[in-house]
C-alpha positions as CSV (number, residue, x, y, z in Angstrom):
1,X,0.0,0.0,0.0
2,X,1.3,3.1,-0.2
3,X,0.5,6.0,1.7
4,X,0.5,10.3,1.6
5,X,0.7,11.7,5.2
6,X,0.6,15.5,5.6
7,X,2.3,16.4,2.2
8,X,2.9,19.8,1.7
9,X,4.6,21.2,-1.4
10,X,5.4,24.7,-2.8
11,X,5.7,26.4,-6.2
12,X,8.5,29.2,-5.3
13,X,6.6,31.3,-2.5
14,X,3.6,29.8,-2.9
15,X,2.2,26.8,-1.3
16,X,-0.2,24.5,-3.5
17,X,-0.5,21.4,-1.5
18,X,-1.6,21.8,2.4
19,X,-1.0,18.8,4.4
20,X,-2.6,16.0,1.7
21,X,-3.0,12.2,3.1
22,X,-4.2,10.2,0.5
23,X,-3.8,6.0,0.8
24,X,-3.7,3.9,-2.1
25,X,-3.9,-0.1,-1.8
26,X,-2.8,-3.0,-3.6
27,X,-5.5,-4.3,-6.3
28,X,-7.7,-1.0,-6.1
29,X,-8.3,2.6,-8.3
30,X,-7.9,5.6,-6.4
31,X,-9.0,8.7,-8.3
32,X,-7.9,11.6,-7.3
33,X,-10.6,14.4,-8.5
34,X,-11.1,17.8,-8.5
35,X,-11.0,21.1,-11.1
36,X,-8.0,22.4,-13.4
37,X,-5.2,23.8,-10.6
38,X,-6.3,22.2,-7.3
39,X,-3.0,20.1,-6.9
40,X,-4.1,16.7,-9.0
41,X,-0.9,16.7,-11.0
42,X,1.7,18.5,-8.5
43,X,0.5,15.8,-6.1
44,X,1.4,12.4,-8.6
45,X,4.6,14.0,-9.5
46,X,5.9,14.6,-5.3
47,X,5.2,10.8,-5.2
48,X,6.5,9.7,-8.4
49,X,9.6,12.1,-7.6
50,X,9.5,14.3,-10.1
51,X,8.7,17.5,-7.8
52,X,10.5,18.0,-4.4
53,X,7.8,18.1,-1.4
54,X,8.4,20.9,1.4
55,X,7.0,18.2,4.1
56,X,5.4,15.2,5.1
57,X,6.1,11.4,4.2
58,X,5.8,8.9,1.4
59,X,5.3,5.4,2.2
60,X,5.4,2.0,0.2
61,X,4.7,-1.0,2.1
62,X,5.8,0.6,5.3
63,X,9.0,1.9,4.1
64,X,9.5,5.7,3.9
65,X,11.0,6.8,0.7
66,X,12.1,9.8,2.1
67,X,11.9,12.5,-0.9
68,X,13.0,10.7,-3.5
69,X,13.8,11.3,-7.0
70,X,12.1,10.2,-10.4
71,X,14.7,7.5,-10.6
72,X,14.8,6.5,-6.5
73,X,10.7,6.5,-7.0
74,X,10.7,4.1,-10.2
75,X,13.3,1.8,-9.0
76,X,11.0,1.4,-5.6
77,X,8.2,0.3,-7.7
78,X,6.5,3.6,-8.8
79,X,5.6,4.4,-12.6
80,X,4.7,7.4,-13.7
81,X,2.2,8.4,-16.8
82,X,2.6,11.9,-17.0
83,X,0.1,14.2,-18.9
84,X,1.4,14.6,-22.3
85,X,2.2,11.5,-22.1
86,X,6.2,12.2,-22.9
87,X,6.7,9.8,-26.3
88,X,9.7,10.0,-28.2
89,X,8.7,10.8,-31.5
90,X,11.8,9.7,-33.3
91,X,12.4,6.0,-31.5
92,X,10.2,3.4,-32.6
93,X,7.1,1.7,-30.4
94,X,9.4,-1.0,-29.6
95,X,12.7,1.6,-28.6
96,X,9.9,3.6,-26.8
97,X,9.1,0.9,-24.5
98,X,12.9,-0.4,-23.7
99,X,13.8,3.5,-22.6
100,X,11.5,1.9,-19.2
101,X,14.5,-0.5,-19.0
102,X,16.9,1.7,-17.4
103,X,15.1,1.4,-13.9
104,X,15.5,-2.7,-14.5
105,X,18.1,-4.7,-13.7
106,X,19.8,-6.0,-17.1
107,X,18.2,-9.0,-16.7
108,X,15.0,-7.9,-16.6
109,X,15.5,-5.8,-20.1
110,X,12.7,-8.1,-21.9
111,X,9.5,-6.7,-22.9
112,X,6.7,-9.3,-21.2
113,X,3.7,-10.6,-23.8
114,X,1.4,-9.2,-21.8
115,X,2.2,-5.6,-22.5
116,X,0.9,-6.6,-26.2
117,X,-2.0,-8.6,-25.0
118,X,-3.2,-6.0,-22.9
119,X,-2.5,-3.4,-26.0
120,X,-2.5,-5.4,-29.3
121,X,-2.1,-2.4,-31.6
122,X,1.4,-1.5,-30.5
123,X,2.3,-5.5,-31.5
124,X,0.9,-4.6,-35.1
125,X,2.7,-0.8,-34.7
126,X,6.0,-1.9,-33.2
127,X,8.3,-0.7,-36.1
128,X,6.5,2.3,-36.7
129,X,7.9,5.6,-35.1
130,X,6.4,7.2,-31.6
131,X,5.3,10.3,-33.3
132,X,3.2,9.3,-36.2
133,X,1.0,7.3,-33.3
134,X,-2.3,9.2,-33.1
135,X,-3.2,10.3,-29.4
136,X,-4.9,7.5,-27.9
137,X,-2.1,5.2,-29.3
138,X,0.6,7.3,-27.8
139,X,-0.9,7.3,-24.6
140,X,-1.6,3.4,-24.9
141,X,2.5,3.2,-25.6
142,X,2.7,5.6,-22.7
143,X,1.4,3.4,-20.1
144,X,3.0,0.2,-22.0
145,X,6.0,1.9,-21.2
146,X,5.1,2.4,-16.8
147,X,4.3,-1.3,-17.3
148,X,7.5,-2.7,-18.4
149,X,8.8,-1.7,-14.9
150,X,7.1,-4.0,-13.4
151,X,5.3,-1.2,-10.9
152,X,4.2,-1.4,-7.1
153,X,2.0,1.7,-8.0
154,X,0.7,2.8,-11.7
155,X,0.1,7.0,-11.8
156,X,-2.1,7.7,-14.4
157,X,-2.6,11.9,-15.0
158,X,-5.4,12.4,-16.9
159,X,-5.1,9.3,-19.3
160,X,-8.7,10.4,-21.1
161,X,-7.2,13.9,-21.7
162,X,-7.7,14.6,-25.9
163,X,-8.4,10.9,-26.5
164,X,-11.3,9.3,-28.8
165,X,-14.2,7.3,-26.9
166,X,-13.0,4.4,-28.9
167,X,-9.2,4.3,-27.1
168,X,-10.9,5.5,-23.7
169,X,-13.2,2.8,-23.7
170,X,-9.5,0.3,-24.1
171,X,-7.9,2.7,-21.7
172,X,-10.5,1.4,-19.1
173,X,-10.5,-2.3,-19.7
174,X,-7.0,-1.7,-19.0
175,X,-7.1,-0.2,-15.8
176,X,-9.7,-2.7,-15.2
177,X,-7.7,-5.6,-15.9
178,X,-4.9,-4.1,-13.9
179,X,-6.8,-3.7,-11.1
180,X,-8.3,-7.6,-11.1
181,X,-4.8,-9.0,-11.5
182,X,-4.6,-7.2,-8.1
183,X,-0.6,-6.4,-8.3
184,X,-0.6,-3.1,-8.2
185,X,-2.2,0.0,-6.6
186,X,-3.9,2.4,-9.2
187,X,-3.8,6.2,-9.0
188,X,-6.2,8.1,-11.4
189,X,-5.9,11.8,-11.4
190,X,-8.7,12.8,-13.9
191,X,-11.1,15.0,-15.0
192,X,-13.7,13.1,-17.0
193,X,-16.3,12.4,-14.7
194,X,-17.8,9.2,-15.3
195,X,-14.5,7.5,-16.1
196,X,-13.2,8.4,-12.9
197,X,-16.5,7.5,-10.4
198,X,-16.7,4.0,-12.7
199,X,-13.2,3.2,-12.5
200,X,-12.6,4.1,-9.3
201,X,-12.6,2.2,-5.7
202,X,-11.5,4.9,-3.6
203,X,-11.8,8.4,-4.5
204,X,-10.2,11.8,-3.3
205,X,-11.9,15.2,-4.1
206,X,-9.4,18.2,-3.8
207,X,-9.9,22.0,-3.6
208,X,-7.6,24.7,-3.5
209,X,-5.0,21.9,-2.2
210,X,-6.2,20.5,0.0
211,X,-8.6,16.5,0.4
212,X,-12.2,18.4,0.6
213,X,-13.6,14.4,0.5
214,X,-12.4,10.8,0.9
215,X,-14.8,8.4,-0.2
216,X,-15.6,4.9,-1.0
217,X,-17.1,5.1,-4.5
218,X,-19.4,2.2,-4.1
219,X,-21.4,4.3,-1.1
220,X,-20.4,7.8,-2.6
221,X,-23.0,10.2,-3.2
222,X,-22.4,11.2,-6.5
223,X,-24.2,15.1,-6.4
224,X,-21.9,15.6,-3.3
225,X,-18.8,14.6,-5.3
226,X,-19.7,16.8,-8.0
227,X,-20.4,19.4,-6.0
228,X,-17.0,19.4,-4.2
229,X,-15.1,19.5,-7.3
230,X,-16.9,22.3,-9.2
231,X,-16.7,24.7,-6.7
């Protein structure tokens, strides 16, 4: 499991995240909601290392990872899908993936079948280069690429983001089937609604950086939710 206590991060002078706890468990979704500039984003990238955190404590499995960096948080077990997406649009599907290696120990440089039974079009595009993907493909090689780590936790920022209901709808299954092999903890920051609430077990609502609601999204009432973010 891992677990956010009291995380507090700044931008400069300015301080965007005020003392989050957030808990995310093995073989469960947790979404992390909540309008454009709330925190969603600057909170994945403290835990996947990629922004330093002013205070508080990252956990994985009841060890504290201190404040680590990108490579420190991947080589603990923590991949990151950033917004964007971050292809290389030069290298190949296949030279795309194998970048994920250098978190793996050499023996471990193999990419598994199941990255192309969970995403058969990249097996047909393998050859082809990273930038003449369209969207949803590149963000398909995008979390292809988290996966070849192997990951303890999977952060996904906003994976729906500028993506055709076609490649959501395989986007989802994926997470779905993710979440039933039960290997991994899930982290969803996003911003289409339903996704989130239907893919989600646990969800967090922020506001103005801080967890406004923590709730179970079976029981969840869903005007309450909705209310909290659009505030």
């Amino acid at each position: 499991m891992l677990e956010v206590r009291n995380l507090t991060l700044r931008y400069g002078q300015s301080e965007v995240l005020h003392g989050i706890d957030l808990t995310a468990k093995v073989g469960e979704v947790t979404a992390v909601m909540g309008m454009s500039g709330v925190g969603k984003t600057s909170l994945i990238k403290a835990i996947a290392g990629r922004h330093p955190f002013r205070g508080g404590t990252i956990t994985l499995d009841g060890v504290d990872l201190g404040h680590p960096t990108a490579a420190q948080a991947a080589r603990a077990g923590i991949a990151y899908v950033p917004q964007g997406r971050e292809i290389f649009p030069r290298l190949s599907v296949t030279e795309n993936i194998e970048t994920a290696f250098a978190c793996l120990p050499r023996s471990e440089h193999r990419i598994p079948d199941r990255i192309y039974e969970l995403f058969p079009v990249l097996a047909e595009m393998r050859n082809r280069r990273g930038g003449d993907l369209s969207g949803g493909q590149q963000q398909q090689l995008a979390i292809a690429r988290a996966l070849v780590t192997r990951p303890r936790v999977l952060l996904l920022d906003e994976p729906t983001e500028g993506i055709q209901p076609s490649i959501i709808k395989d986007i989802g299954r994926v997470i779905a089937a993710l979440r039933a092999e039960g290997e991994m903890a899930l982290i969803l920051v996003e911003q289409f609604f339903e996704f989130a609430v239907s893919s989600a077990d646990e969800i967090f609502a922020l506001r103005g950086g801080k967890v406004v609601l923590h709730e179970r999204a079976l029981t969840m009432d869903r005007k309450k939710l909705l209310h909290e973010i659009s505030i």
